[in-house]
C-alpha positions in Angstrom: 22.8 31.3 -24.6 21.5 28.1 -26.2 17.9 27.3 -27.2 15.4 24.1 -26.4 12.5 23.5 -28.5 9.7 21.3 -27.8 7.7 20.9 -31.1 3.9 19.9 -30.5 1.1 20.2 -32.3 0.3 19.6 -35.8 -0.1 22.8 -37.9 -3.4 22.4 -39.9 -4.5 19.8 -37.7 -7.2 18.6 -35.2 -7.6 15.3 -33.2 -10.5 14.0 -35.4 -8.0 14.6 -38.6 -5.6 13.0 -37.5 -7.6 10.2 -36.2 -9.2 10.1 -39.8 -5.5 10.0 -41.3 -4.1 7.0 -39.4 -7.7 5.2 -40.3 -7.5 5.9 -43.7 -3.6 4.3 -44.0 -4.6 1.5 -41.9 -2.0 1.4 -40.1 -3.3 -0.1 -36.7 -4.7 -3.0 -38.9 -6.4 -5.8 -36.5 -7.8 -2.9 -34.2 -11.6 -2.8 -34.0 -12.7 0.7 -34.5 -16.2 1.9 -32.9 -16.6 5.6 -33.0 -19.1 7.1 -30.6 -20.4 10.2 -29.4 -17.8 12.3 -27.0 -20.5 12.2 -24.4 -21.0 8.7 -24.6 -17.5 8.1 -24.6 -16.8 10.2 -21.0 -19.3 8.4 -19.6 -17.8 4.7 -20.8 -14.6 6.3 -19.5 -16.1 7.6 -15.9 -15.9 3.1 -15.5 -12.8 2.4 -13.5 -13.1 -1.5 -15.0 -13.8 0.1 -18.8 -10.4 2.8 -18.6 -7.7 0.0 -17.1 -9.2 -2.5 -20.1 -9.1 -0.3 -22.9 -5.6 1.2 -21.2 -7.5 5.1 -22.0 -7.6 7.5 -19.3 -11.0 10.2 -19.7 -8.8 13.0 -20.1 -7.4 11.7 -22.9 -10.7 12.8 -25.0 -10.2 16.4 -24.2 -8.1 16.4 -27.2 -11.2 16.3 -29.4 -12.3 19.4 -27.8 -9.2 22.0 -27.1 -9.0 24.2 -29.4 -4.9 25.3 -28.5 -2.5 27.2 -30.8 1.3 26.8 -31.5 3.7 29.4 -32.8 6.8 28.2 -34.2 7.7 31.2 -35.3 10.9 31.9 -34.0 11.8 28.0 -33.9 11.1 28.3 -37.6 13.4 31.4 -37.7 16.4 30.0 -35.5 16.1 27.0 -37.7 16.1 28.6 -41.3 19.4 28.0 -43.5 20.0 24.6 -41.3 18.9 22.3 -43.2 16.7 21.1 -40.2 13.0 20.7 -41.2 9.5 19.6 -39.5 8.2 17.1 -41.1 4.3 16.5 -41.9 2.4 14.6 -39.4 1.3 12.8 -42.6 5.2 11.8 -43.0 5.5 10.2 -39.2 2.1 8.4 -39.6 3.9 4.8 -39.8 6.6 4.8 -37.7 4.8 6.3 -34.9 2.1 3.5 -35.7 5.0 0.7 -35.9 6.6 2.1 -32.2 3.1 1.7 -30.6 2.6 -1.7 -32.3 5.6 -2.9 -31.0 5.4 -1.5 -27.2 1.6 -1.4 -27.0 1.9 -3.9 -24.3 5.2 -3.0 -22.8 4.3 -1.6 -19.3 7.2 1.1 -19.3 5.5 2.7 -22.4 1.6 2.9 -20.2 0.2 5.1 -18.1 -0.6 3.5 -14.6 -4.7 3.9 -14.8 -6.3 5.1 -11.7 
């Protein structure tokens, strides 16, 4: 029987480091950064007008709280002697960056706001 794996998760991450790591390359250069308080910010997002213009749905700041695991133990195990590595979120920093520059305003790549 063959295997499917869906990697997610950063190991020996959380959302606000990884926000902190794309800052600190400046890779989204030109974007205005405003960092506020996660109450503050559920309540900006609770405005229909204020989600569809900055393209963010609320749930999307649940990240900063969840605290979830991810074992990649056996992935790691099935995977040893391949040759076939996981790179560092550190190593897909730019091209992820580069992908959302390019289709930030492509409307196959957004979530329809309600």
């Amino acid at each position: 029987m063959e295997k499917g794996y869906f990697f997610t998760g950063f190991p020996g991450f959380i959302c606000n480091q990884l926000i902190r790591e794309v800052l600190k390359r400046n890779q989204l250069k030109g974007v205005i950064y405003v960092l506020v308080s996660l109450t503050l910010g559920k309540w900006f997002l609770s405005i229909k007008p204020i989600r569809r213009y900055l393209g963010v749905e609320k749930e999307a700041l649940d990240y900063f709280t969840w605290m979830g695991k991810f074992d990649n133990t056996l992935a790691a195990n099935d995977l040893k002697g391949s040759g076939i590595r996981c790179p560092d979120f550190k190593e897909g920093i730019r091209p992820m960056t580069a992908f959302y520059l390019k289709q930030k305003d492509n409307p196959n790549y957004q979530i329809r706001i309600l």
